[in-house]
Backbone as a ProteinNet text record, in pm:
[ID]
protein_1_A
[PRIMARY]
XXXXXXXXXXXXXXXXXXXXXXXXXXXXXXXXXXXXXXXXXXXXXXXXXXXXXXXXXXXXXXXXXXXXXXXXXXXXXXXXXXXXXXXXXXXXXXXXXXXXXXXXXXXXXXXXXXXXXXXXXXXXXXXXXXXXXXXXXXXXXXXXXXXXXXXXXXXXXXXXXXXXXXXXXXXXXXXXXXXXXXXXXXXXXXXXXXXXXXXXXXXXXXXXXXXXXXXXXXXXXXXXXXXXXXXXXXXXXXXXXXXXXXXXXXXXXXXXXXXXXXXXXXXXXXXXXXXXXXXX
[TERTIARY]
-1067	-962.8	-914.2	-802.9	-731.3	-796.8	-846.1	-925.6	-922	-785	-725.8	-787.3	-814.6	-890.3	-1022.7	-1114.7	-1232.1	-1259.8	-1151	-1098.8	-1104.3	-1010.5	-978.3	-1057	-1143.1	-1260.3	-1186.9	-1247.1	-1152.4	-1189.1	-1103.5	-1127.1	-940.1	-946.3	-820.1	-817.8	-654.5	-655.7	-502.5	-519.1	-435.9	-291.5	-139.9	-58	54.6	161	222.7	368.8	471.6	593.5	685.2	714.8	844.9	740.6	625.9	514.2	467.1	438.6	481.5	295.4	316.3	199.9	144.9	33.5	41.3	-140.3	-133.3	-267.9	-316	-440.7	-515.1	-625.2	-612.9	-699.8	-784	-934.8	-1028.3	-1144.4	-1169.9	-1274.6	-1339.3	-1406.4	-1443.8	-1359.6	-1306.9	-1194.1	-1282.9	-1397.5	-1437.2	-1485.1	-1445.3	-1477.9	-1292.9	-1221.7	-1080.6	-1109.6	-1023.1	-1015.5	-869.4	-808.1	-699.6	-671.2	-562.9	-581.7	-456.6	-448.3	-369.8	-285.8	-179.6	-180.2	-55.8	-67.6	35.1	64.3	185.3	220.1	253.9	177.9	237.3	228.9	70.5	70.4	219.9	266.3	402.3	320.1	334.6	293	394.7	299.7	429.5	480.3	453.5	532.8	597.7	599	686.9	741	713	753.8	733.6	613.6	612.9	476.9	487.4	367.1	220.8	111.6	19.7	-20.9	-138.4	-167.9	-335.5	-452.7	-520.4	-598.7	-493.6	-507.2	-438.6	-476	-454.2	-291	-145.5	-48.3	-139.8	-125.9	-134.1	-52.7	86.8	248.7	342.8	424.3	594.8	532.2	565.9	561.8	459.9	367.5	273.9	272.6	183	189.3	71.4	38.3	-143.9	-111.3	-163	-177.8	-364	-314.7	-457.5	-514.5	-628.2	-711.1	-841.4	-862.8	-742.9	-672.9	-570.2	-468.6	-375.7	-354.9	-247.9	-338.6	-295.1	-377.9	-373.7	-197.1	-174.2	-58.6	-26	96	126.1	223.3	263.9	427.1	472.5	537.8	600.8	664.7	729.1	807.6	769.4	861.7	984.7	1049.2	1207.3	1264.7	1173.5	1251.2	1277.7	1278.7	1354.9	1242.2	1061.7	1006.8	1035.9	1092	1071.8	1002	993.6	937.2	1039.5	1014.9	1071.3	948.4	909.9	789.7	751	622.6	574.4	583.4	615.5	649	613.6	588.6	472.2	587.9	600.7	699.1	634.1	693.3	594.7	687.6	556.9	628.1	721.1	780.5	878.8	1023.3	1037.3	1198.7	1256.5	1209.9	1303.8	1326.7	1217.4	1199.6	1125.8	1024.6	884.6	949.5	906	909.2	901.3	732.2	756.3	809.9	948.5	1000.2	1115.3	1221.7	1299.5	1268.1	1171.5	1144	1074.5	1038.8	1001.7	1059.3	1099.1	1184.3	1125.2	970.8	869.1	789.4	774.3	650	540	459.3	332.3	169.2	143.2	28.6	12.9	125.8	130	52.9	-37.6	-133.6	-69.8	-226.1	-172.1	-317.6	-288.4	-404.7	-455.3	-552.7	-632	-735.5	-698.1	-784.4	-833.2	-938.8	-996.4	-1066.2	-1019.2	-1075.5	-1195.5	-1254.6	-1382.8	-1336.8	-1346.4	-1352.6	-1447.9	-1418.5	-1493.1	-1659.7	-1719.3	-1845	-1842.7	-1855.8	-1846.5	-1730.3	-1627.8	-1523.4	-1526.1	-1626.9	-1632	-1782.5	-1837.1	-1932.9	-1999.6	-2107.2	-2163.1	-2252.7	-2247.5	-2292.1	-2172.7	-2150.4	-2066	-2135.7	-2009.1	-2063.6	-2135.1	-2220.2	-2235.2	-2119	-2151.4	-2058.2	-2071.5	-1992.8	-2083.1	-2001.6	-1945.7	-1828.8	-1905.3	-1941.8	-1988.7	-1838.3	-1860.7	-1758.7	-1799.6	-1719.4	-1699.4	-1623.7	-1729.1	-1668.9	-1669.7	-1565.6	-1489.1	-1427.2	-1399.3	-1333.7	-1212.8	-1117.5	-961	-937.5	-841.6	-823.8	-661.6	-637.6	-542.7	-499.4	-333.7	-337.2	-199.7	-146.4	-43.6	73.6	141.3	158.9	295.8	321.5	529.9	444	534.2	528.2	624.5	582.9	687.5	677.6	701.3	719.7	615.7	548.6	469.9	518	463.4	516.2	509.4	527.5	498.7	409.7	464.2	366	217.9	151.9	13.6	-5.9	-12.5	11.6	161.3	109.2	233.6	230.2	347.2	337.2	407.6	440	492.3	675.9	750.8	862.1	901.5	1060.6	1062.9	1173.6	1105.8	1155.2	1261.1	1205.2	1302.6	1240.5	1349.6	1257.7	1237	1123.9	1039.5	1044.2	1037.3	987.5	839.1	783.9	633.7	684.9	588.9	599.9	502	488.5	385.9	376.6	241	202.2	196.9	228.6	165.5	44.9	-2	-127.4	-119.9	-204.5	-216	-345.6	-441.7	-599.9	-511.3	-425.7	-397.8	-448.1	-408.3	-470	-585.5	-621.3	-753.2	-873.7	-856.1	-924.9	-1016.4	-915.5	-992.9	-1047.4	-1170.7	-1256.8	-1197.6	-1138	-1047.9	-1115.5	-1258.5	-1374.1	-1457	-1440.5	-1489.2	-1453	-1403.6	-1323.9	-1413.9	-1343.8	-1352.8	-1170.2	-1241.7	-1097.6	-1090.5	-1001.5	-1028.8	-883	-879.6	-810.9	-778	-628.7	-628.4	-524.2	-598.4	-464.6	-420.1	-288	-287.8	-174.2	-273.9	-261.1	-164.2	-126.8	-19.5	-97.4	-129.8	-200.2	-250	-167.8	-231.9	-308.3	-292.7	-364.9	-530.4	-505.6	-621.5	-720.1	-617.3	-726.8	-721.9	-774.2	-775	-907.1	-872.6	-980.9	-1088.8	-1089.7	-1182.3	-1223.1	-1162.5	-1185.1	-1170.2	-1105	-1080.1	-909.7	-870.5	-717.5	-716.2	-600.7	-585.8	-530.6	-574.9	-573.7	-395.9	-366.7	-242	-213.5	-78.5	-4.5	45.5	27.6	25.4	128	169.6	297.9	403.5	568.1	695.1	636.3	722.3	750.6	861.5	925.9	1010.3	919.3	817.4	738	667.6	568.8	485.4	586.4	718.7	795.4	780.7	848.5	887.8	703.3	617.5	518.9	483.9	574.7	532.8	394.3	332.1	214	261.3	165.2	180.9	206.6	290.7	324.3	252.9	272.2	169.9	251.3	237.5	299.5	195	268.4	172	254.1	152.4	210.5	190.4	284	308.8	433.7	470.2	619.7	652.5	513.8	457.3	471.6	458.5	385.5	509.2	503.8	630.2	602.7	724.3	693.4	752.4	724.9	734.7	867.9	930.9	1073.7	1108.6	1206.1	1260	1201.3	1180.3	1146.9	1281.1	1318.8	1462.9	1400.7	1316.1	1282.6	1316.1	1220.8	1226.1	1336.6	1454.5	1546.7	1631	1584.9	1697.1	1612.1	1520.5	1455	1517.5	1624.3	1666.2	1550.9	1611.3	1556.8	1581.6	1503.9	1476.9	1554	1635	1771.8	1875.7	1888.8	1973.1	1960.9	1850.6	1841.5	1862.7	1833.7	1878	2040.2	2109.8	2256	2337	2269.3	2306.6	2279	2180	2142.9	2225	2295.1	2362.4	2309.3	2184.5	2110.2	2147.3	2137.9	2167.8	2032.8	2019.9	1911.4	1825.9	1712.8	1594.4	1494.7	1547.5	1445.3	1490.4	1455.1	1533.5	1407.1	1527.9	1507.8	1561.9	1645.6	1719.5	1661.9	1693.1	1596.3	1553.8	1385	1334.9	1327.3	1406.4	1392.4	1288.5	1186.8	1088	1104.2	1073.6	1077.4	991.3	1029.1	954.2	804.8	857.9	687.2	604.8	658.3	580.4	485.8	475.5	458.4	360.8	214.5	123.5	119.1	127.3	67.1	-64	-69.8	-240.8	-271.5	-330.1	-344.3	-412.1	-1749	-1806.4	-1888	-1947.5	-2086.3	-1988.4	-2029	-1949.8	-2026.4	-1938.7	-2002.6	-1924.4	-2033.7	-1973.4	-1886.8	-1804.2	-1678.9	-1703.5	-1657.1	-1711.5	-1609.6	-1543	-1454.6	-1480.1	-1374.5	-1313.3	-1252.4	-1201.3	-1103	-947.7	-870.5	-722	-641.9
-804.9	-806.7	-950.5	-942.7	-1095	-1223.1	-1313	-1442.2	-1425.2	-1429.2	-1441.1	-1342.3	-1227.1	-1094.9	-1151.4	-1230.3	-1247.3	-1354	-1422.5	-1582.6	-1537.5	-1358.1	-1278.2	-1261.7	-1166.8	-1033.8	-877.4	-847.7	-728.7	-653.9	-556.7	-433.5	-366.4	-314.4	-268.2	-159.9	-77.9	74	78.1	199.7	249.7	320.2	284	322.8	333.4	433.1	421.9	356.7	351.1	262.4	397.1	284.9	417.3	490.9	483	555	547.4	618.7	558.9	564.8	448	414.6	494.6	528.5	594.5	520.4	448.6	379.7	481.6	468.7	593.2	499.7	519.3	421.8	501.8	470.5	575.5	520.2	501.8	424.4	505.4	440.9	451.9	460.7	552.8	564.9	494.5	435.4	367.4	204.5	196	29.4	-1.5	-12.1	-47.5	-192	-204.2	-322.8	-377.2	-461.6	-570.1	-580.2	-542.4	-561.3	-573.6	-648.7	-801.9	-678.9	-649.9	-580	-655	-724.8	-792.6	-708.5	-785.9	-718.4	-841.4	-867.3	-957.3	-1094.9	-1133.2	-1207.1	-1224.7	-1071.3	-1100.1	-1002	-1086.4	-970.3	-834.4	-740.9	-640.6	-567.3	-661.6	-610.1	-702.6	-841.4	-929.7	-1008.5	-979.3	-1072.1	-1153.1	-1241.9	-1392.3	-1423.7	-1549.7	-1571.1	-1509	-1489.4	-1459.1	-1559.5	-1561.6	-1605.2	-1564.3	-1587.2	-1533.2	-1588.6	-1616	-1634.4	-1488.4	-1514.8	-1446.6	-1452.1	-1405.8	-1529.7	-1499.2	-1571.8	-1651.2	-1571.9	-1604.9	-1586.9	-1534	-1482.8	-1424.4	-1284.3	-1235.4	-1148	-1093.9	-981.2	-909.6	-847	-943	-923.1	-818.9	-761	-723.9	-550.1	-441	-331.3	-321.1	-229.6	-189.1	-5.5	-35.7	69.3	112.6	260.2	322.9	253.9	296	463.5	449.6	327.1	326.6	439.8	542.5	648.8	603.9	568.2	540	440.2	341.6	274.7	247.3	340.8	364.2	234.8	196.4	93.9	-40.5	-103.1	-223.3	-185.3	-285.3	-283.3	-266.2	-123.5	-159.8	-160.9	-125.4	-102	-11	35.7	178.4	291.4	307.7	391.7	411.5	331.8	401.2	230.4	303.4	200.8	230.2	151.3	174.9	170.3	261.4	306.5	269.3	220.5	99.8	197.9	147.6	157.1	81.8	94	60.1	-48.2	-128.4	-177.8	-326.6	-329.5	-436.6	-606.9	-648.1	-796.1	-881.1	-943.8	-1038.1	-988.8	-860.9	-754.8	-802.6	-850.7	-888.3	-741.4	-652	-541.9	-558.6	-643.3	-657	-698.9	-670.6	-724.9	-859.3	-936.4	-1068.7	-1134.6	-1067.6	-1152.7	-1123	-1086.3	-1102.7	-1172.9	-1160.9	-1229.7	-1414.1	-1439.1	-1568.5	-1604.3	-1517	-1610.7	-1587.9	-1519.5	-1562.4	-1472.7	-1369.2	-1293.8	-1332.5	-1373.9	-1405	-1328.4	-1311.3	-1288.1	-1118.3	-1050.9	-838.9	-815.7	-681.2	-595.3	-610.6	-593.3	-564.8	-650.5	-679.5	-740.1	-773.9	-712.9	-671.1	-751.3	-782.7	-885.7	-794.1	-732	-681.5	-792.2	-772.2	-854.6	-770.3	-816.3	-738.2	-759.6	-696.8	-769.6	-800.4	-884.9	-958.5	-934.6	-955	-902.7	-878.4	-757.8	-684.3	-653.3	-621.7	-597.8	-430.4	-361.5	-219.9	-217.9	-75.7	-45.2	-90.9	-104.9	-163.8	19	132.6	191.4	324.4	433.6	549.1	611.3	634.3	686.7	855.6	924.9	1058.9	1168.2	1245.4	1316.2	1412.2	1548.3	1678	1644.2	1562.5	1522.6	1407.7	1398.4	1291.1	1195.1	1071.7	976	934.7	925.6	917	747	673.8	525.5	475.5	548	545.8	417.7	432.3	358.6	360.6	249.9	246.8	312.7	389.6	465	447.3	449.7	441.6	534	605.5	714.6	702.7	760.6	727.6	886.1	910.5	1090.2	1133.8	972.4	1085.9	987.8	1069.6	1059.3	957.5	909.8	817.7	750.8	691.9	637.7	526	496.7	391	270.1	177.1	6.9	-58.9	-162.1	-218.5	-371.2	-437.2	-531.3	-474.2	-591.1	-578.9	-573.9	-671.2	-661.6	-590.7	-505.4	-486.5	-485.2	-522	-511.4	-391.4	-416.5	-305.8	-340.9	-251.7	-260.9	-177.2	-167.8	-83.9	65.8	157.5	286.7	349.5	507.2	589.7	511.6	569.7	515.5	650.8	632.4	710.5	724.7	821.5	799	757.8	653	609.6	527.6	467.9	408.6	280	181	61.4	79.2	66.8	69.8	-99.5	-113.1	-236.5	-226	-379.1	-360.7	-348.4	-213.3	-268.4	-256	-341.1	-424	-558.9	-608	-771.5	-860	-975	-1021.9	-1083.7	-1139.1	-1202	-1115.4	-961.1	-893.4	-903	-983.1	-995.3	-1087.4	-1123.4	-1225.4	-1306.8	-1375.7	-1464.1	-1516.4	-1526.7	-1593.3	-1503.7	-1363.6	-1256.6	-1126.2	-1128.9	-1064.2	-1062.6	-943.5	-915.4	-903.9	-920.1	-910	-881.6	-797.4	-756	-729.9	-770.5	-823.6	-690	-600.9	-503	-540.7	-555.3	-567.2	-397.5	-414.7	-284	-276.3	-183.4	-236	-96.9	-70.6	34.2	108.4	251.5	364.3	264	198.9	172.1	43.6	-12.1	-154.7	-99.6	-6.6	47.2	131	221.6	249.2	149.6	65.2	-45.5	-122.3	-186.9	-201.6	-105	-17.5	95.2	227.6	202.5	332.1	436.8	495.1	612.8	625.2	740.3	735	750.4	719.6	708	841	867.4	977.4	1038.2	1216.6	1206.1	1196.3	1219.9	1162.6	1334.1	1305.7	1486	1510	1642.3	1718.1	1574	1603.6	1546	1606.9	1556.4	1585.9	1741.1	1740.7	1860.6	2022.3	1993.4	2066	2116.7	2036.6	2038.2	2083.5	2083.4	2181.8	2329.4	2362.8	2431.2	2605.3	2488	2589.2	2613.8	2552.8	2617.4	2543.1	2426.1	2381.5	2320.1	2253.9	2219	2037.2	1982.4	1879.6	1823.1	1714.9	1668	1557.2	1562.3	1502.5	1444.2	1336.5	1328.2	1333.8	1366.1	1316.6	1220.1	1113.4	1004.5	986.2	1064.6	1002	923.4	924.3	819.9	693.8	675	526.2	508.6	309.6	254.5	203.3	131.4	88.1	-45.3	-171.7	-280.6	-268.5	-403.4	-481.6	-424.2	-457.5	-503.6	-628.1	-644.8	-767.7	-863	-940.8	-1011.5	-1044.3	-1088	-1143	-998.6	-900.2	-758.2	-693.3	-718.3	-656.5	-675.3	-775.4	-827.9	-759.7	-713.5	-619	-539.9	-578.4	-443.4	-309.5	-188	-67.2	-35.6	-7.1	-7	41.7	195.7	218.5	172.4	42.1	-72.3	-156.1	-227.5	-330.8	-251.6	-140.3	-39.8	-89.5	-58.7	-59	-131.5	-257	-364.3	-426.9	-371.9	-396.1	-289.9	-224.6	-118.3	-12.4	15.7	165.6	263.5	393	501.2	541.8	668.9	739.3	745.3	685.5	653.9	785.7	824.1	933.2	1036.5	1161.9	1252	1232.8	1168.1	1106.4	1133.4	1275.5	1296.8	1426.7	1358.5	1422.7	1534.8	1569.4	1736.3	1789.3	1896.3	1968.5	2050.8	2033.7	2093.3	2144.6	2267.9	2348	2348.6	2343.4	2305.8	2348.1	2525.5	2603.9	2501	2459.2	2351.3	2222.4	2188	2043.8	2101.4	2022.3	2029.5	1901.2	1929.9	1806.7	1726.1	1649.1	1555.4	1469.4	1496.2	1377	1264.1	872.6	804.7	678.5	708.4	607.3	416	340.2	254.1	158.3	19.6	-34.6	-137.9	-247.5	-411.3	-421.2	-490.7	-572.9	-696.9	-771.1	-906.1	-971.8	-1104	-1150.9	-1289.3	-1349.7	-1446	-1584.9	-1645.2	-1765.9	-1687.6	-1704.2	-1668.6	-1754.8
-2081.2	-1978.4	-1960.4	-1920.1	-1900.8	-1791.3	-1823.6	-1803.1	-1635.9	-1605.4	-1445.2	-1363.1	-1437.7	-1323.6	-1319.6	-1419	-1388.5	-1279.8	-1245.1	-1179.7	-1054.4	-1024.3	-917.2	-848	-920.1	-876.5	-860.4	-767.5	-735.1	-851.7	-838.1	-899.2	-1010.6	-1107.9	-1155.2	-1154.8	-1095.5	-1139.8	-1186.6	-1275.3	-1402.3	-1299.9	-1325.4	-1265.2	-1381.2	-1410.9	-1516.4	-1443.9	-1516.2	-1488.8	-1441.8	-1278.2	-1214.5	-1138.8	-1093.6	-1064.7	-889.1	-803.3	-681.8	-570.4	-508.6	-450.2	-378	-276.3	-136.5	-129.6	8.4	31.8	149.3	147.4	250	309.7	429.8	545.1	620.6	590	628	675.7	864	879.3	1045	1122.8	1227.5	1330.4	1415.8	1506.1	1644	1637	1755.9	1739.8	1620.7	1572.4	1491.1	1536	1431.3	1364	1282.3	1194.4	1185	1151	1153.9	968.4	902.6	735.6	705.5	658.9	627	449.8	401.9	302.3	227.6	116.2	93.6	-143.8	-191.4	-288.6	-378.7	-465.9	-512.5	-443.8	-385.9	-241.5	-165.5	-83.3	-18.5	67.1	161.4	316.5	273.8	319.4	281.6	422.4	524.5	661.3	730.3	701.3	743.9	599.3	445.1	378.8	331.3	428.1	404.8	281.1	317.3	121.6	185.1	128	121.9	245.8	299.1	357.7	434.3	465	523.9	658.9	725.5	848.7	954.6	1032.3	1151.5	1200.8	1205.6	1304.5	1479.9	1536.6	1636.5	1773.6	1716.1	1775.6	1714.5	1734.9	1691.5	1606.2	1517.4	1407.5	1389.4	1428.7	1333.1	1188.6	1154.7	1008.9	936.4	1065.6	968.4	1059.1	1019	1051.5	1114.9	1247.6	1231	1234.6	1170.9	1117.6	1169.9	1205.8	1278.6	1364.9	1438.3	1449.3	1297.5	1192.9	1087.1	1035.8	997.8	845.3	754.8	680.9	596.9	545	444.5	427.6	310.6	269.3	166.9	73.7	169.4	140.9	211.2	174.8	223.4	335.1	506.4	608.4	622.2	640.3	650.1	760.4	881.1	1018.8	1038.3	1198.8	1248.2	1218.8	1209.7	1161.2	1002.8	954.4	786.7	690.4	550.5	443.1	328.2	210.2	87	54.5	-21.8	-132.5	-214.3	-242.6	-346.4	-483.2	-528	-686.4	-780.9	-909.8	-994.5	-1116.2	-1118.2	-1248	-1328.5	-1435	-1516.9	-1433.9	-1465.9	-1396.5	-1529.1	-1443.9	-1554.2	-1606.7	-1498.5	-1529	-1410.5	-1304.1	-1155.7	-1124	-1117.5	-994.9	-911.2	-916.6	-818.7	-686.3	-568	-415.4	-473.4	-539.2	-529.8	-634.1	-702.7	-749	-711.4	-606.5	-523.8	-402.4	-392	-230.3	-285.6	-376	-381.2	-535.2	-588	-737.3	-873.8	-822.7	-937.3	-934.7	-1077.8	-1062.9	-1167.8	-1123.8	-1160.5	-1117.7	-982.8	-945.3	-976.8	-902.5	-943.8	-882.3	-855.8	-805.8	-641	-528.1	-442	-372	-269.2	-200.3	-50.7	-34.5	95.9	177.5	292.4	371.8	526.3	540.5	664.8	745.5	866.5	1012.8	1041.5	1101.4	1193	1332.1	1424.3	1558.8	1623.6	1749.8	1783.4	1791	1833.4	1859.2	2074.8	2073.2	2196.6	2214.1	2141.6	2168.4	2159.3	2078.2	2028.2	2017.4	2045.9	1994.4	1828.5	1858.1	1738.1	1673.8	1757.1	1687.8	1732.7	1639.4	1687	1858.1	1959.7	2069.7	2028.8	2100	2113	2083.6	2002.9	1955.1	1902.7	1917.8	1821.2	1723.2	1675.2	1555.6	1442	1354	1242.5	1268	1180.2	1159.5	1066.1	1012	855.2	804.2	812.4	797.9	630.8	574.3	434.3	385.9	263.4	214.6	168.2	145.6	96	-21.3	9.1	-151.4	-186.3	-316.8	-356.9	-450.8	-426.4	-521.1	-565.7	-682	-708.2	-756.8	-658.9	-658.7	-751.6	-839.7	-899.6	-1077.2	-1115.6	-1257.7	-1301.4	-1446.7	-1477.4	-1635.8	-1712.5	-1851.7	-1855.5	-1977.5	-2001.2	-1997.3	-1948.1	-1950	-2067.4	-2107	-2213.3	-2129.6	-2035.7	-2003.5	-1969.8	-1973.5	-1940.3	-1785.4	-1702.8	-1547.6	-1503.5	-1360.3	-1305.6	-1143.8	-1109.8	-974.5	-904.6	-779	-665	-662.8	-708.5	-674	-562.4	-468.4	-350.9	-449.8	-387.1	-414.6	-282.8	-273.2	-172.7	-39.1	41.2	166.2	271.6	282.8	407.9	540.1	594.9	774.3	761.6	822.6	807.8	967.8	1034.6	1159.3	1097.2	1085.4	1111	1277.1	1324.1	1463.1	1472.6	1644.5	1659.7	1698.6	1713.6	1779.4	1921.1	1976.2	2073.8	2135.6	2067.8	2116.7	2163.7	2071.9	2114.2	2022.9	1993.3	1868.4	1884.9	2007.8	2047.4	1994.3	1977.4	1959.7	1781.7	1725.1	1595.5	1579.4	1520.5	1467.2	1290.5	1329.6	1251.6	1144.4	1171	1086.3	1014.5	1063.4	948	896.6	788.1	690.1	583.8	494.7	372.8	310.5	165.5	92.8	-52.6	-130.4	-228.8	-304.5	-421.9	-534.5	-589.9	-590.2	-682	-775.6	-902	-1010.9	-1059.2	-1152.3	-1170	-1298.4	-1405.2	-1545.5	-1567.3	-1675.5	-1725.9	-1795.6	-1880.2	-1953.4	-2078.7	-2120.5	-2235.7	-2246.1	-2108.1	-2116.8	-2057	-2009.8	-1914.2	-2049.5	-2201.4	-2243.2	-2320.5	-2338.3	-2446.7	-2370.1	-2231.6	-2178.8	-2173	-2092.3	-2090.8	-2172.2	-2312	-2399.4	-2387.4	-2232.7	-2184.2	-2133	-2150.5	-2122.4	-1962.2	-1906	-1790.4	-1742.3	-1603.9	-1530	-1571.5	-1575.1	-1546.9	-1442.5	-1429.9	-1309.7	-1235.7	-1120.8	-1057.9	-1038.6	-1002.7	-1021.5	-921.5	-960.2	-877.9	-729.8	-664.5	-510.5	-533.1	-613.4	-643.2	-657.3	-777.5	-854.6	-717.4	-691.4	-543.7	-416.2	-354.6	-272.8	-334.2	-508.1	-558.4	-502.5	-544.7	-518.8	-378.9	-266.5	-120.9	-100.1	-125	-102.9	25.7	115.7	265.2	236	309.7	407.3	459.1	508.7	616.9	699.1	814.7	972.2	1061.1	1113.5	1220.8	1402.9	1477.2	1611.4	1665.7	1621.4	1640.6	1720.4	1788.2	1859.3	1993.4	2045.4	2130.2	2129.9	1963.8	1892.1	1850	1916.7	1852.9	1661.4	1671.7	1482.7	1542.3	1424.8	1422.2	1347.7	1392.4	1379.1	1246.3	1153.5	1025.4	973.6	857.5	775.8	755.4	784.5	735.4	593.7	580	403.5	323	355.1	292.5	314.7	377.8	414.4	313	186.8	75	-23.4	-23.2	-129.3	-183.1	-329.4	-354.8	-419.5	-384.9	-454.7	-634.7	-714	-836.5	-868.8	-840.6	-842.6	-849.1	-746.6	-714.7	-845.1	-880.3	-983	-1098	-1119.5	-1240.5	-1272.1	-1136.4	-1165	-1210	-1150.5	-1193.2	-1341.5	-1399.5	-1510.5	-1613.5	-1551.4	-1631.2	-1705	-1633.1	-1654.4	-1634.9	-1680.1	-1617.5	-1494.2	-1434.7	-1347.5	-1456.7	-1401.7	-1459.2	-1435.7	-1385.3	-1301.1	-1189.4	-1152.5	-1044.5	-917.9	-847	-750.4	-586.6	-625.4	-539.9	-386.9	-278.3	-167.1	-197.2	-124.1	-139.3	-4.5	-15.8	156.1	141.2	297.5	275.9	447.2	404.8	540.5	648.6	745.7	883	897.4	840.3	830.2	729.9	650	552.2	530.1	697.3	756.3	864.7	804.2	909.9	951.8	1081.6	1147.1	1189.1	1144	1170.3	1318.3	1387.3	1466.3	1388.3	56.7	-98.4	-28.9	-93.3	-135.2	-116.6	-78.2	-22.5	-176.7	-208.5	-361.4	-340.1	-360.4	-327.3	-463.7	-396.7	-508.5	-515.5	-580.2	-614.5	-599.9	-537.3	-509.7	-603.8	-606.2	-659.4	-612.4	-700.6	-640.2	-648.2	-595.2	-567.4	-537.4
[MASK]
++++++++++++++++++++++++++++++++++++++++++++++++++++++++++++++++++++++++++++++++++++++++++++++++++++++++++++++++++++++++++++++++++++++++++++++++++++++++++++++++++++++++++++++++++++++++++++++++++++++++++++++++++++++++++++++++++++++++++++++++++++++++++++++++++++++++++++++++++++++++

């Protein structure tokens, strides 16, 4: 594998080109956490460079976990995202190579807060309910064509109703001094079997295919919960569609909305394994 992932740490998973993200946040609903989620070291809710500090003032840049379930793409404002999307670096589709000029770093990368000490129970309260204090998963749900680069990063796709929550513990509430953090690069089918001798997972049915069979939706009741600002940096993010056009592509892909019926939409209210971190 390439010199720089061993430099990293972290961990690599297999994503094909045109291929679309969805992150799943799964922890203790009586201990939350503060996680920092950036693309290409580009915050991916305010924009700005990597960074692993705390802000202080102005802008929340970090989601917290729980009440976030899940965050599937880049800040656009108004309750919605543009959808992380899988593209080889060095084409000028990536978030961070519109937003800083230069794609170099790719993957995606994760910094968890702890909070304070007494701020939350240190053990689950009484409960006829288990809690299930999981780990981050990453899945990747539309199909798409093989890459030819070796690294790739997150470009922005359709855009979503998703809400980013703010916080509201307050930021005092996180312990600034202890975190974890973890390095995901993310290689294309054929760089993945070459490394690992095994072919890479397929890629599961369209969003079309999956309506077509009447399978269920999923919602939350969230209409309580506000969402955070617009990104002005991310707000110049064009969509892969967009940079397609300009490049004088045709439709790369069917891409065009799936209506899914009301009856269709339910609503929602592993073994844990050290990773090894790096220089970055």
């Amino acid at each position: 594998m390439p010199e720089t992932w061993r430099e990293h740490g972290g961990v690599f998973i297999p994503m094909y080109q045109r291929e679309a993200l969805w992150i799943n946040f799964d922890g203790a609903s009586w201990r939350p956490n503060a996680v920092k989620v950036a693309v290409g070291k580009v915050n991916a809710i305010t924009g700005d460079p990597w960074n692993e500090r705390l802000r202080k003032k102005g802008k929340q840049d970090y989601i917290v976990c729980p009440d976030q379930p899940w965050f599937d793409g880049i800040n656009d404002g108004g309750g919605y995202i543009l959808q992380f999307i899988a593209m080889p670096l060095g084409m000028g589709y990536t978030v961070e190579g519109q937003v800083t000029g230069k794609e170099e770093f790719g993957g995606i990368q994760f910094i968890v807060f702890d909070p304070k000490p007494g701020k939350f129970p240190d053990r689950p309260p009484e409960t006829p309910f288990a809690e299930y204090d999981g780990p981050l998963y990453c899945a990747s749900p539309a199909a798409a064509v093989m890459s030819e680069g070796i690294e790739m990063g997150l470009g922005a796709g359709g855009r979503m109703r998703q809400k980013i929550y703010p916080d509201d513990y307050g930021r005092g509430t996180w312990d600034a001094a202890n975190y974890g953090r973890v390095y995901v690069h993310i290689v294309n089918s054929m760089t993945y079997r070459e490394i690992t001798g095994e072919e890479a997972p397929p890629t599961p049915v369209s969003a079309k295919t999956y309506a077509e069979h009447g399978l269920p939706w999923f919602g939350l009741y969230d209409e309580e919960k506000k969402t955070l600002k617009a990104s002005k940096a991310l707000s110049k993010v064009r969509s892969i569609k967009t940079v397609d056009q300009g490049k004088g592509f045709g439709p790369q892909q069917d891409d065009a909305p799936v209506e899914v019926p009301a009856s269709k939409v339910r609503k929602l209210g592993a073994k844990k394994k050290h990773i090894k971190d790096g220089t970055w």
